[in-house]
N, C-alpha and C positions, 0 to 999 in steps of 0.2 A: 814712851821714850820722849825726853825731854829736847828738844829740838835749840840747839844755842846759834845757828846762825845757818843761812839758805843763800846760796849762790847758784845761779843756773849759770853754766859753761857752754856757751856756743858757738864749734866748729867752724870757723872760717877757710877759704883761701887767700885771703887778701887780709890780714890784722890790719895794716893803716889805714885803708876803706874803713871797713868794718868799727874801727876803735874813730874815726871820725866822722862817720856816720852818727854814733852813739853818743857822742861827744858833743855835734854841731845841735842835734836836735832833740835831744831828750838833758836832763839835770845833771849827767854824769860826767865822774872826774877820774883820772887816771891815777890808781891808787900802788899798780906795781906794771912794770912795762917791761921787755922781754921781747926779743926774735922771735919766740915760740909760744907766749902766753901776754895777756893782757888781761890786769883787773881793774874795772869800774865800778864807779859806786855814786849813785844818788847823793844829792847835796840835800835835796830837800826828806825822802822817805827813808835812804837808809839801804833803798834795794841795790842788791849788788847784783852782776855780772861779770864772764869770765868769756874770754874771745880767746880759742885757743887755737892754734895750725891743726888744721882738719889730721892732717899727714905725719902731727909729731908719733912719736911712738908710745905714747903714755893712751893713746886714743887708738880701740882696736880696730883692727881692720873693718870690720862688719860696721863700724859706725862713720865713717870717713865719707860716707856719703853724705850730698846734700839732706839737710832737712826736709821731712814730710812729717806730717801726723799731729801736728801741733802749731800752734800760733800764739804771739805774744800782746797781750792789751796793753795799752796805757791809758788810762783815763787824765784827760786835760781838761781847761779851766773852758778853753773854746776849739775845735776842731777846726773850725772855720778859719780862724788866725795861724793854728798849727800849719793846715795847706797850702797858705798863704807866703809862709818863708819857703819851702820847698823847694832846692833846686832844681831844676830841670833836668836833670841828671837821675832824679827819684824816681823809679816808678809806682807810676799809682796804678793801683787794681782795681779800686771802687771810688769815685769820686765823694764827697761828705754827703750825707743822706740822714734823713729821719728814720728811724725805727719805730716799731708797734709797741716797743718797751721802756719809749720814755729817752732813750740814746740816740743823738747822729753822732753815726761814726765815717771815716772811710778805713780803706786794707794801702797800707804801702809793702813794700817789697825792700827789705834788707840787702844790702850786701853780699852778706853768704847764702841770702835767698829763703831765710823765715819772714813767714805774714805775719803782718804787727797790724795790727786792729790799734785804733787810733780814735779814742770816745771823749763825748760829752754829756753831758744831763741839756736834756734839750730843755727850755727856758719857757 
């Protein structure tokens, strides 16, 4: 099957956190806005996301919970400058670090509470 376009949708409590979160610190713009749904979209790759009210009714019960089971990367140009804007407000899980595979990454904590892995090609 021919795949024409990929958007991951994710569950919020808070859209204005959340869509400003995404917004302050990653490439994305606001491409449709809504009380109940939010679409962003990379300026630079193209990747889109979709912030929706955990609670709307389009979203079934059984998934209204927070997020587990998964986490989101970004790969950046430096990690080290990414942690460096960071408000105090973010929480960090793992400060930037080297890995055995060539990446320092750190884990921040979203808004509605997905790990976003946060990389670079270590130099």
């Amino acid at each position: 099957m021919k795949i024409n376009r990929h958007m991951t949708n994710i569950c919020t409590d808070n859209l204005i956190a959340s869509k400003q979160f995404y917004t302050q610190y990653f490439d994305f713009e606001v491409q449709f806005n809504s009380d109940w749904f939010i679409q962003l979209k990379s300026t630079n790759i193209g990747l889109e996301i979709g912030l929706i009210d955990r609670h709307n009714q389009l979203v079934p019960t059984e998934f209204q919970t927070p997020p587990t089971g998964f986490y989101q990367t970004y790969l950046v140009d430096n990690v080290d400058a990414f942690a460096a804007q960071l408000a105090a407000n973010v929480i960090v899980i793992q400060a930037p670090q080297d890995t055995e595979y060539g990446q320092r990454r750190m884990l921040i904590k979203a808004p509605e509470g997905s790990l976003i892995d946060i990389s670079s090609l270590m130099k």
